[in-house]
C-alpha positions in Angstrom: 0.0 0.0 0.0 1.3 3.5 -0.6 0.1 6.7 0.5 0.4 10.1 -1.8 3.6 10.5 -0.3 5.3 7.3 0.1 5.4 3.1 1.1 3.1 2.4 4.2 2.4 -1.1 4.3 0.7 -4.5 3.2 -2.9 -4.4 2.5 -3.3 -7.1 6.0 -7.0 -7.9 4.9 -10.7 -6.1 3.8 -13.8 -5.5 5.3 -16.9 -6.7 3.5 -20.3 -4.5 3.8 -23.0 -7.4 5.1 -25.5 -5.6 3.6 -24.5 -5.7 -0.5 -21.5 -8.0 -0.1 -19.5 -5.2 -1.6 -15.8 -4.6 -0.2 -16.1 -0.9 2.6 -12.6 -0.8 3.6 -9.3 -2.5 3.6 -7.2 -2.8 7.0 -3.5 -1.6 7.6 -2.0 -3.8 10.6 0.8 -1.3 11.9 3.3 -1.7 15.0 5.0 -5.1 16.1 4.1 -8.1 17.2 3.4 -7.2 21.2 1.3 -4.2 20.0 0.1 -4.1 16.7 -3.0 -1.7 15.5 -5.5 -2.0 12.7 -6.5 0.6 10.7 -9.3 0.6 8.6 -9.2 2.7 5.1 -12.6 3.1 3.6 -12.4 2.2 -0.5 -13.1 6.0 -1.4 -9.6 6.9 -0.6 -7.9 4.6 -2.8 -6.5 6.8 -5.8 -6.2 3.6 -7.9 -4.8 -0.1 -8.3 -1.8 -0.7 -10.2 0.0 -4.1 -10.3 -1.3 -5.1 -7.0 -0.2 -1.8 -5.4 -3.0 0.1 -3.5 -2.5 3.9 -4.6 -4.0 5.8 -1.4 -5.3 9.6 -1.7 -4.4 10.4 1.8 -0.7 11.0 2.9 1.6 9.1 5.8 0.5 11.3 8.3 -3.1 11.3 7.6 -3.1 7.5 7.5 -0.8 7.2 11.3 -3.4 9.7 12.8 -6.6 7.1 12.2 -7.7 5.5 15.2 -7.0 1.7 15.2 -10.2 0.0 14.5 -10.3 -3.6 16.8 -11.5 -5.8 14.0 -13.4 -9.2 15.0 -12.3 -12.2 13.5 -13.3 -15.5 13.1 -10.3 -17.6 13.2 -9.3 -15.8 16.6 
């Protein structure tokens, strides 16, 4: 994933809206392993896909100032 100014990260996984099935978001996982964060990125600020690269609209510091999102998952 890459924000307007730069590398950021691995798109970790997305978030799928129950009610049309359609992807909402996609989550960053940032920090390390004994405190990492989610962050959820709704789809309207992705720029655009290229070669698997997510293209954000917002920059690094716009992105490290979301909240972290706790994400329930199944497998957990």
């Amino acid at each position: 994933m890459v924000a307007s100014d730069g590398k950021i990260g691995k798109v970790d996984e997305f978030l799928i809206n129950p009610l049309n099935d359609q992807i909402s978001h996609i989550v960053l996982r940032e920090g390390h392993l004994w405190g990492p964060k989610d962050v959820t990125i709704p789809v309207s600020q992705i720029k655009r896909i290229d070669d698997g690269v997510v293209h954000l609209k917002m920059n690094k510091d716009t992105v490290a100032g979301l909240p972290g999102t706790p994400i329930k998952r199944k497998w957990k």
